[in-house]
C-alpha positions in Angstrom: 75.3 66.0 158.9 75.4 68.2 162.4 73.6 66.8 165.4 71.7 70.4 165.2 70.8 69.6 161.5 69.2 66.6 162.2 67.2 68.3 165.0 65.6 70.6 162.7 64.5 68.2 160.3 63.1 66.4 163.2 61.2 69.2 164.5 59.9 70.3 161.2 59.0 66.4 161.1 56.9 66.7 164.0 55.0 70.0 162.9 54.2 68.6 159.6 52.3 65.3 160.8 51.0 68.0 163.9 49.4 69.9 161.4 48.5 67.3 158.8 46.8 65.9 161.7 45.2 68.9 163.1 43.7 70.0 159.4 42.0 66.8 159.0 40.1 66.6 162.1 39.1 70.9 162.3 36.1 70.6 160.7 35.3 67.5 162.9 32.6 67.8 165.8 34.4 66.9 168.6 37.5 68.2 169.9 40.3 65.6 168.6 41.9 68.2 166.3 42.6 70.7 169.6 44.5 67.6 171.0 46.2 66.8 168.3 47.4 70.2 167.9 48.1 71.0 171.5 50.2 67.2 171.9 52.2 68.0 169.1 53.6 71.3 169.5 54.1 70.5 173.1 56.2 67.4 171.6 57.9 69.6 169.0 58.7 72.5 171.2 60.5 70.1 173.6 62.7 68.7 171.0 63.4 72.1 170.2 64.4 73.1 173.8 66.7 70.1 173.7 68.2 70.6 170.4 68.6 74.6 170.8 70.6 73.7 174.1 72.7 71.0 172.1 71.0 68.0 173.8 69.6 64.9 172.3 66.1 65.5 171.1 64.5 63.4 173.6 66.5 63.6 176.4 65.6 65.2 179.8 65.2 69.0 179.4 67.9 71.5 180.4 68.3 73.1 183.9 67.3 76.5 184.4 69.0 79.2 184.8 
């Protein structure tokens, strides 16, 4: 398996328990599903930065440019 396989899956990993998390506390009264869901596409969108610049997952994030 490519290194940039294995990122996907991990990112699609991530959005999966994000959501499944975020669904079950939206009907809630207090705000833990806005958390949730702002936590973990921060998380997954960092893994994807890494990944799209061929880095490890968790690494430190790429310069700019």
């Amino acid at each position: 398996m490519s290194k940039a396989f294995i990122g996907v899956v991990l990112f699609t990993v991530i959005e999966v328990v994000t959501m499944v998390g975020w669904l079950f506390y939206a009907n809630r009264s207090d705000s833990l599903g806005v958390v949730i869901l702002t936590l973990g596409l921060l998380f997954e969108h960092y893994v994807a930065v890494n990944v799209g610049a061929g880095r490890s997952p968790f690494g430190s994030l790429p310069p700019n440019k």
